[in-house]
Structures are given as structure tokens and as C-alpha cells.
C-alpha positions in Angstrom: 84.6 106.8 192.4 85.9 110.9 192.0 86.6 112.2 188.8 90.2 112.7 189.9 90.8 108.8 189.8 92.9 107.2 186.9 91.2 104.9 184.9 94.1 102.2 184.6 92.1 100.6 182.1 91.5 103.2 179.5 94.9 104.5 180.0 96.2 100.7 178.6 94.1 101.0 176.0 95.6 104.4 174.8 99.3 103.0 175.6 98.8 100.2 173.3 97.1 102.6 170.7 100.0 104.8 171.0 102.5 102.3 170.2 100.8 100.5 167.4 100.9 103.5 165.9 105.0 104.1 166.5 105.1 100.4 165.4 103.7 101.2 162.1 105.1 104.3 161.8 108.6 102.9 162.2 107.4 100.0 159.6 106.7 102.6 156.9 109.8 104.1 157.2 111.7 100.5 157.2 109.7 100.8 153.7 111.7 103.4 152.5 113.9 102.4 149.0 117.1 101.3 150.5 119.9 100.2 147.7 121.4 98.2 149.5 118.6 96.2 150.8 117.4 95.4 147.1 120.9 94.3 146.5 120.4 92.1 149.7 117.2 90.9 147.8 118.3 90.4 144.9 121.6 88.3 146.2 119.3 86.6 148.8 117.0 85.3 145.4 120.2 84.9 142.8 119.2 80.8 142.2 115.7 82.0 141.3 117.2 85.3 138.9 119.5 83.4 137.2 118.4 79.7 136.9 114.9 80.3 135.9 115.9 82.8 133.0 118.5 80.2 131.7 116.1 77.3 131.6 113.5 79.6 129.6 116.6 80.7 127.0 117.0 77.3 126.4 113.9 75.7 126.0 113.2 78.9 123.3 116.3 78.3 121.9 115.4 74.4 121.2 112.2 75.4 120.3 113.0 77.9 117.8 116.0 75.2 116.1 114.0 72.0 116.0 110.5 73.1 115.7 110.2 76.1 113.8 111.6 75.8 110.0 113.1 78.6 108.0 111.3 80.8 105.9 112.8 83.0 103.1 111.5 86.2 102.0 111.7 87.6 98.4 110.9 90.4 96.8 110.3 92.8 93.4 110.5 96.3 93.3 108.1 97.9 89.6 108.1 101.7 88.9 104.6 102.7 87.8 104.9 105.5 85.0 103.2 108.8 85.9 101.4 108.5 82.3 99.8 105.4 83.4 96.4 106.4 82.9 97.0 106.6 79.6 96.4 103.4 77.0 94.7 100.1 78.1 95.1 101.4 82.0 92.7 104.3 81.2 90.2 102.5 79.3 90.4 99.3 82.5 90.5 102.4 85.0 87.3 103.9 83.0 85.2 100.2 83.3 85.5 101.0 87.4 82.1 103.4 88.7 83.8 105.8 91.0 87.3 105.8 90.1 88.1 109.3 91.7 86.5 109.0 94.7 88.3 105.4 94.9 91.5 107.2 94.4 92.6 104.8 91.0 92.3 108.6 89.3 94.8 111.4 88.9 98.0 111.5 90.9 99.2 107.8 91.6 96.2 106.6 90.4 97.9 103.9 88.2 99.8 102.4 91.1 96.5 102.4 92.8 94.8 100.3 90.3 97.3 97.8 89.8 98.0 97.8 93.2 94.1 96.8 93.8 94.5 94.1 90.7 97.2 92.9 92.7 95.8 92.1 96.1 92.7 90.9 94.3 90.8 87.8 94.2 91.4 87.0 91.0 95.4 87.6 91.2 94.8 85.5 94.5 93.2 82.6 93.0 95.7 82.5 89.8 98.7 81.9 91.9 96.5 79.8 94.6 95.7 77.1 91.6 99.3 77.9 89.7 101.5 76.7 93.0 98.8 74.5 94.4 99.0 76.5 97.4 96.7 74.0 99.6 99.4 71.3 99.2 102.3 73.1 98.8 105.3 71.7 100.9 106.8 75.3 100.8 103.5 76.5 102.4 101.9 74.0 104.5 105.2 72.0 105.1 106.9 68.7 103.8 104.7 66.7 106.3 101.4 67.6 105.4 99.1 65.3 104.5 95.6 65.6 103.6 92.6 64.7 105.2 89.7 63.7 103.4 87.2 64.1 106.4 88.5 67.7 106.4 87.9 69.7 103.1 90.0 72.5 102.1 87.9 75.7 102.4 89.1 78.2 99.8 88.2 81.2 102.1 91.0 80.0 104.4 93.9 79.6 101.1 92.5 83.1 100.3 93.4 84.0 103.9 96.7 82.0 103.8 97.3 84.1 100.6 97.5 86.9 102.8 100.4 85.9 104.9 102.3 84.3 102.1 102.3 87.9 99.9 102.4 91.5 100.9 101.9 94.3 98.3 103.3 97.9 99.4 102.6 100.7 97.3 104.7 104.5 97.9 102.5 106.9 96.3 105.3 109.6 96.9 107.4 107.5 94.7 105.2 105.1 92.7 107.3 102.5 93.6 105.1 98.9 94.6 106.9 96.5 96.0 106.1 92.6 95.9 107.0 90.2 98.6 106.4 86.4 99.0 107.6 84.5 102.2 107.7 80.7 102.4 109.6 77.7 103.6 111.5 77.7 100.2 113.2 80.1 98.8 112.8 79.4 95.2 109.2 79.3 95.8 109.5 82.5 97.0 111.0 84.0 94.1 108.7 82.2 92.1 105.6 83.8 93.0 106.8 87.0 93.1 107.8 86.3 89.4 104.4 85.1 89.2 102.4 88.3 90.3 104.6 90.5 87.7 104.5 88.5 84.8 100.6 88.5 85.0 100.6 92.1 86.7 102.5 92.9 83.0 99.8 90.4 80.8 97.2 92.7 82.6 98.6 96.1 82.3 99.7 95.6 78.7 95.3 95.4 77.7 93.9 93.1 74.7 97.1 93.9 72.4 99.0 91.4 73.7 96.5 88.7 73.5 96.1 89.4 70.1 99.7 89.4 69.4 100.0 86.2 70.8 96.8 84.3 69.5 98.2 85.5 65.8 101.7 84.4 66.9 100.2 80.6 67.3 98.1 80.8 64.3 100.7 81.8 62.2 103.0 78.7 63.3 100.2 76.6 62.4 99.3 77.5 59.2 103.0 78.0 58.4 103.2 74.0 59.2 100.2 73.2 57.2 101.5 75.3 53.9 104.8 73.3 54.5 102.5 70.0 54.1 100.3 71.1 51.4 103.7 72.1 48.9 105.1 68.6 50.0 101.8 67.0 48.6 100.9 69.4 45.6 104.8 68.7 44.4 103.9 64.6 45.1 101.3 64.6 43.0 102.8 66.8 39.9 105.7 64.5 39.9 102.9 61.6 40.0 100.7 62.9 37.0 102.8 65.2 35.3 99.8 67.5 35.4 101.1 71.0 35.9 98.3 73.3 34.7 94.6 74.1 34.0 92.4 76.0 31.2 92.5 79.7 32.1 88.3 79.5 33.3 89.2 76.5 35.5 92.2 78.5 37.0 90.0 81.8 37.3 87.5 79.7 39.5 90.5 78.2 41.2 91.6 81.4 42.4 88.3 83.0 43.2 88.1 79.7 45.8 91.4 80.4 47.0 90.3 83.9 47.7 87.1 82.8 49.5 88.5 79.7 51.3 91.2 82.6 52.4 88.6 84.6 53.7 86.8 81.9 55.5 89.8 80.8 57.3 90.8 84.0 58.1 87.3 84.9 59.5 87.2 81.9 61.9 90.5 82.6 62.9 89.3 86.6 63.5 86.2 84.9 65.6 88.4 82.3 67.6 90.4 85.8 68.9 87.5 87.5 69.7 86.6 84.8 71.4 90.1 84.6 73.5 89.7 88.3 74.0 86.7 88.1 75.3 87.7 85.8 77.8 90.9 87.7 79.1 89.3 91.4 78.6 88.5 92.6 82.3 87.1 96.8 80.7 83.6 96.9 79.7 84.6 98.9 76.6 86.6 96.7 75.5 84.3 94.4 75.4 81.1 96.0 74.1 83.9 96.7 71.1 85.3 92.8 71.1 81.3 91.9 71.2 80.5 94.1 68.1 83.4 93.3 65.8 82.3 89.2 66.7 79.0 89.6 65.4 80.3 92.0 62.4 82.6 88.4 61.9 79.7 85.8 62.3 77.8 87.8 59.6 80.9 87.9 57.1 81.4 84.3 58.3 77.4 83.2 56.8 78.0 85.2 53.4 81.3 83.4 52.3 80.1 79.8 53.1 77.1 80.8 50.9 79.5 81.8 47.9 81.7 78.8 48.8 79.0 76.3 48.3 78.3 78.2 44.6 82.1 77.9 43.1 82.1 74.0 44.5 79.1 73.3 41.9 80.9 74.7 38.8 83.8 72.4 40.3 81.7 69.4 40.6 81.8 68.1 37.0 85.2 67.9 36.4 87.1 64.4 36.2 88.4 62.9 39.6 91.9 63.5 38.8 91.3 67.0 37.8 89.1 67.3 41.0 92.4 66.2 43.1 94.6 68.5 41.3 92.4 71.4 42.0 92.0 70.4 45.9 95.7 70.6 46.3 96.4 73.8 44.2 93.1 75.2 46.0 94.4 74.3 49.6 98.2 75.6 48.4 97.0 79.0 47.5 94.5 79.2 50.5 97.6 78.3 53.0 100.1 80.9 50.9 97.0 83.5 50.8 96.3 83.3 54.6 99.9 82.6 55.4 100.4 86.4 54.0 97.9 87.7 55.5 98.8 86.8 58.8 102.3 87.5 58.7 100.9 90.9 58.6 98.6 91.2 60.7 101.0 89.8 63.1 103.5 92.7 62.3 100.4 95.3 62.7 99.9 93.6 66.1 103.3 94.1 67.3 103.9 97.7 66.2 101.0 97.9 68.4 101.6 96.7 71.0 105.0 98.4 71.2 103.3 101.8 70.9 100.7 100.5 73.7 104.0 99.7 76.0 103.8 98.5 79.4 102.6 100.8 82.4 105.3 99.9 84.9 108.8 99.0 84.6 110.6 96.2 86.9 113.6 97.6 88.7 114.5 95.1 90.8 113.3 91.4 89.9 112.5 88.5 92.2 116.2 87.2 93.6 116.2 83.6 95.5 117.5 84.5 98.9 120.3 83.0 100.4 119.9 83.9 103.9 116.6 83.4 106.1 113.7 86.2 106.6 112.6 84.0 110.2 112.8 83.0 112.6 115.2 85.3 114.5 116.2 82.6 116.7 118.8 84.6 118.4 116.8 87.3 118.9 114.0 85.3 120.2 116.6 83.8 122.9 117.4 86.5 124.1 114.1 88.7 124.8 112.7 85.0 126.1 115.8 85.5 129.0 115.2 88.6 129.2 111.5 88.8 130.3 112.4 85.9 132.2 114.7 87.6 133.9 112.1 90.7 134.4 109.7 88.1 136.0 112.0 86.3 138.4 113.2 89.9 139.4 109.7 90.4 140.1 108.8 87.2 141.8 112.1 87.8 144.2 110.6 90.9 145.8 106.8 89.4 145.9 108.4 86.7 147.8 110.2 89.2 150.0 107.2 91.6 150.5 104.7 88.9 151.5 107.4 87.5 153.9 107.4 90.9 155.2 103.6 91.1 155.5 103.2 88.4 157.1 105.5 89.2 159.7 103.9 92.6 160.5 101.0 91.3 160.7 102.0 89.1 163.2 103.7 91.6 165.1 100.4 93.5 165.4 98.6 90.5 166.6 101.1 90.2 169.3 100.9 94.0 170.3 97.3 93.4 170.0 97.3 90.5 172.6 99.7 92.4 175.2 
């Protein structure tokens, strides 16, 4: 065969080359955006765009009203004073190692601690076992029932304690604010009441725990002077026995005087006691610890003299014996009454000097109106990503039509 003869067979083969390429060429350029072919798309799919949005609006929609229940948000608002590291703050602030570097010192540093004291463990576990948070039907719902195969794990209420309460501090303004969100709205309220009323018991220092231990002492010994006139006037109007020899009522009054001091002694230890308890500063309590042992000692020495003045009193008739108990027990309760009137006055002044470090500006309101869920809201973004994915799905469809029938074009130029 001479070179100058056409090879019919590689000239096909470069034909069909040739037009494959046009082919695709042309397909690429059918590719092009064309407006009004999505509009065709979009018109073509309109059951699919519409429809399957709706029916995902409304299943959110019953979702959202029958199987989600309303939860109510409330919340309190306390200014922290910029002299806050003053008082009991700076001595509970001075107990911490690193206060500085923890940033609980210098600017803000008071809204820093008791924001700490707020989101703490401890505050945690006071309004965990106050509310009963693990059975709660504002927190775990009005259908909850335990199981006793399935403990409740405290790490998980600490956890729940998390959701139920947020604490925001503003260092720029030294504004923290409280929030609680349940399924009731009093609840709500209630433990945001809750944090500040122990937030304020914590602040205030030992002050206030003394003012109020002396505040019940007081009302009971002012009960039990009431009883001991009733039955000292009883028995004068019984006996007609209205005085003693001047020696009998010297030692009379020296056992007043020691009774009062015994009283008043175990009554000093019973409040270290207390504030040894509710003291959270390590100076405070080295102090509360020293003045408790200072009291025990004290405590020892008057018993001793006690048990001396009851001898001289033991010889006297029975009657006389009687007499003496009452007007003894009279003068101790009148004694000690006195006494503890003012210390109780001392207590307040001091604690009013102390003050509070924070003030509330707004307290906990019960909300009338929901917090979530934004049902409406939710129905709407549900059809509208709906919408977004049916959009979507209508031109996959429509692509992978068109795929499938290039590709079958090509076989067909392939086979010619």
C-alpha cells in the first residue's frame, strides 16, 4: 500500500474523536447558569419544595406543643461595692493562697469571690438538698418516678445544677446577675432567692451568726425568767416567806453571780461552737478556736466555786433550801437576761457597721411569660431548612437525570 492512500479507518476514529469532543463541548455550555431553566427546575419539583417543608413545620410544631413543656426563667441582679474587700470579705478573701494571681484581689476582686462562692460546690449542694433537686417535679418533670435499681449519682445533680442556674459577673460594672430556669416559675424565683439570701449569710462574716445565736438565746431565757417569777411569786404567797438573814442573802447573791456566769459561759461555748461550724476564713477560726478554749477554762473554775457555795447552802431547812432555789434561779434568769440583752445590742451595732458587701437591685420576680421553647421560632427555621434541602434534592435529582443521559449519549457516539 503507498503512503498517499487514506486510511479510512484511522480517519473514523479521528471523526468520532472530533465529535465527542463538540458533543461535550456543547454539553458544558448547556451547563451554563440559565435563570430560567432553574425556574423550570424548581416549577418542574414544586410537590417536593413545598410539601416536604410543610410536613416537617408540622411535625416540629406538634412536637414542640405536646412534647416539650415550658420553662420559665428568673433572675436577680446584686451590685458588689468597690469597698468590698474590706470587713469579713477581706479576712474570707485572705484564708484563699493566691488570691491575686486568682484575680479575687484588687479591682473587682469582691465580685470575683462571691461570684466563685456562688458557682461553688457548696452553694451547689445547699440548694441541691434545700429544693430536693433529684425529685423535683419543676426539674425532672411531674412524671418522674424513681428507680431503685438506678441510684441517683450526685455528680450528675451537680451537673444538672449547671443547666438549672447561670451566674454572670460584669467586672466593668460589678453587676452579677443570677438566673434559675425550670418548668415552674415560682421555682424559679425561688432559687434565685435562695442563692442571695445565703450569698448575703456568707458575705455578711461570723457577725451575723452571732447576732442570731444571741437572738435565740435571749427568747429562751426571757421564757424561762417568765416561769421562774410565776413560781418564786407561788411560793411567797404559799409560805409567806419573803426574806433571808443578810449572810444567807450575801451567799445567795454570790450564787446568782456564779450560776450567771456559768450559764453565760456555756452559752459563749455553744456560739463558738455554731461559729465554728459556719466560719469558712482560717482566721476566723484560729480566733473562734482560741476564745473556745479561753471559755472551757473559765467554764472548769466556776463549777469548782459553784460546788463550794452549795456546801454552806446545804444545812439549811428544806423549806429554806426551796426558797433559796427559786430566788437563786430568779436572779440567775434576771442576771443573764441583762446580760444578754446587751450583748445582743453590741452584736447588732456590729453587725450594722460590718454591713453587707453587695446590694440587691433587682430581686427574683416570678415570670409570667415563658423563657422556652420558642415554638414559633422553631417552626419556622424547621421549614425553612426543609425548604433548603428539598431545593437541594430538586436539582440532585435533575443533575443526575442529566448525567445519566450524557453518559448515555457518549455510549451511543462511542458505539457508532
Amino acid at each position: 500500500m503507498s503512503n498517499t492512500e487514506i486510511n479510512t479507518e484511522q480517519l473514523k476514529k479521528e471523526v468520532k474523536e472530533e465529535l465527542l469532543k463538540r458533543e461535550i463541548i456543547m454539553g458544558l455550555q448547556e451547563d451554563e447558569i440559565d435563570l430560567f431553566e432553574l425556574f423550570a427546575v424548581l416549577k418542574k419539583h414544586w410537590m417536593l419544595i413545598i410539601i416536604f417543608p410543610t410536613i416537617v413545620a408540622i411535625i416540629v410544631a406538634a412536637y414542640s406543643w405536646f412534647c416539650m413543656p415550658n420553662y420559665y426563667k428568673a433572675s436577680g441582679t446584686i451590685f458588689v461595692h468597690s469597698s468590698s474587700g474590706s470587713g469579713a470579705l477581706s479576712s474570707l478573701m485572705s484564708s484563699i493562697p493566691m488570691a491575686g494571681l486568682m484575680g479575687l484581689g484588687g479591682s473587682g476582686g469582691g465580685a470575683n469571690y462571691l461570684t466563685v462562692y456562688l458557682k461553688s460546690v457548696t452553694m451547689s449542694d445547699y440548694i441541691i438538698k434545700r429544693f430536693g433537686i433529684a425529685t423535683h417535679p419543676a426539674i425532672v418533670g411531674p412524671d418522674y418516678k424513681p428507680d431503685p435499681n438506678n441510684p441517683i449519682i450526685y455528680d450528675n445533680l451537680l451537673k444538672q445544677m449547671e443547666k438549672i442556674v447561670t451566674i454572670d459577673n460584669d467586672q466593668k460594672t460589678g453587676l452579677i446577675t443570677i438566673s434559675a430556669e425550670t418548668m415552674s416559675a415560682t421555682t424559679s424565683a425561688e432559687i434565685v432567692s435562695a442563692y442571695i439570701e445565703r450569698l448575703d449569710s456568707f458575705s455578711k462574716g461570723p457577725q451575723k451568726e452571732k447576732r442570731l445565736f444571741i437572738e435565740k438565746q435571749l427568747e429562751k431565757i426571757g421564757k424561762e425568767l417568765e416561769n421562774s417569777e410565776n413560781e418564786y411569786k407561788a411560793f411567797q404567797d404559799k409560805y409567806k416567806l419573803f426574806a433571808l438573814d443578810k449572810q444567807t442573802a450575801a451567799t445567795i447573791d454570790k450564787m446568782a453571780q456564779l450560776e450567771t456566769q456559768r450559764v453565760s459561759s456555756n452559752i459563749s461555748l455553744e456560739m463558738q461552737q455554731s461559729m465554728l461550724k459556719s466560719s469558712g476564713s482560717v482566721p476566723e477560726l484560729v480566733k473562734v478556736e482560741a476564745q473556745k478554749v479561753a471559755e472551757e477554762a473559765k467554764a472548769e473554775a466556776i463549777k469548782k466555786e459553784i460546788s463550794e457555795v452549795e456546801k454552806e447552802l446545804a444545812n439549811l431547812p428544806d423549806i429554806s433550801l426551796e426558797f433559796i432555789r427559786l430566788q437563786r434561779n430568779l436572779k440567775v434568769k434576771e442576771k443573764l437576761y441583762a446580760v444578754l440583752t446587751e450583748q445582743y445590742e453590741m452584736a447588732k451595732i456590729t453587725e450594722a457597721e460590718e454591713g453587707s458587701q453587695f446590694e440587691v437591685i433587682d430581686q427574683a420576680r416570678i415570670p409570667e411569660l415563658k423563657s422556652k421553647p420558642k415554638r414559633g421560632i422553631m417552626t419556622i427555621l424547621a421549614g425553612l431548612s426543609a425548604g433548603v434541602l428539598a431545593v437541594f434534592l430538586a436539582f440532585l435529582q435533575e443533575f443526575i437525570k442529566r448525567r445519566k443521559e450524557q453518559e448515555k449519549k457518549e455510549t451511543e457516539l462511542a458505539k457508532a
